[in-house]
Structures are given as C-alpha cells and as structure tokens.
C-alpha positions in Angstrom: -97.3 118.9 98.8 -96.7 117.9 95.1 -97.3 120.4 92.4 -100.2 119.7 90.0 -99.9 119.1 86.6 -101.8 120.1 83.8 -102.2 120.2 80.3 -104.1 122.6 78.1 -106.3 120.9 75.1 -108.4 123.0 73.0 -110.6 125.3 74.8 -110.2 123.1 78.2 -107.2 122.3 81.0 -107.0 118.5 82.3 -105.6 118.7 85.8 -103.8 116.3 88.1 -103.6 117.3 91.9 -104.0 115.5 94.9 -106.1 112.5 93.7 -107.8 114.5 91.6 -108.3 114.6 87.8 -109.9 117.8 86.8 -111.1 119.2 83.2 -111.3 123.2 83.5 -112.3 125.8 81.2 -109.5 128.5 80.5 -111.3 130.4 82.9 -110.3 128.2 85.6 -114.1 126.6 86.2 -114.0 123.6 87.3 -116.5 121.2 84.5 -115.7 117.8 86.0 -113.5 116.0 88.3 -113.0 112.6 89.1 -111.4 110.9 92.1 -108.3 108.4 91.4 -106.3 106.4 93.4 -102.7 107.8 94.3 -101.3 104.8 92.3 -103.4 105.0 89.5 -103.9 108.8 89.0 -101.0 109.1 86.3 -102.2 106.6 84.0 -105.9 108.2 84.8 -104.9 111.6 83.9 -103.3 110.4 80.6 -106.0 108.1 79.4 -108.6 111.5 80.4 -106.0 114.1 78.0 -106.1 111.2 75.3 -110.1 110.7 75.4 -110.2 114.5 75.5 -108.0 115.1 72.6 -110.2 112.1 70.3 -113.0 113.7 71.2 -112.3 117.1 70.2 -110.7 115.8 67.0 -114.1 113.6 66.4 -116.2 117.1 67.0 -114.0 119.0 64.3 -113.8 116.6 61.9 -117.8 116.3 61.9 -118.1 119.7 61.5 -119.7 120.1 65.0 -118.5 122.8 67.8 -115.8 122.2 70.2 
C-alpha cells in the first residue's frame, strides 16, 4: 500500500491517499475529499494545494479570516 502524501497550508493539510484528495484541519477532521483517478490524482492533488494556497493568499490580502 503506498504511503500518503500530504502537505500542510495554513491552518489546513491537503492529502493524497488511495484515490483520494483530502483537505483536513490540523486536527485531523476530515473538511472535504474528492475522488480522482489513479492516473490523474498527482496532478489533482497539486492543482487542489495551489487553489488552496491562492485562496488563502486572496483572504489575507483582503483583510478577511483564513
């Protein structure tokens, strides 16, 4: 079984596991998840940390909580 990645952003973990692209809390509960295919779930997770990391740049800059 493959190991999961994951990547901590702000206040949030995106994880990769088993078809599975997750956005946590650092409490480990679970916010959303999204099913992707086994072929396209790298360039799925990476497009999800990048819209992730936008958006929380997009909420700072206007002032707005994260």
């Amino acid at each position: 079984m493959a190991q999961a990645t994951f990547k901590i952003i702000g206040n949030f973990k995106v994880e990769l596991g088993n078809g599975v692209v997750m956005i946590k809390d650092l409490k480990d509960n679970l916010l959303k998840a999204e099913s992707v295919k086994p072929f396209d779930s790298e360039d799925r997770y990476a497009q999800v940390c990048i819209a992730l990391e936008e958006k929380i740049k997009d909420r700072k800059d206007k002032g707005l909580p994260v």
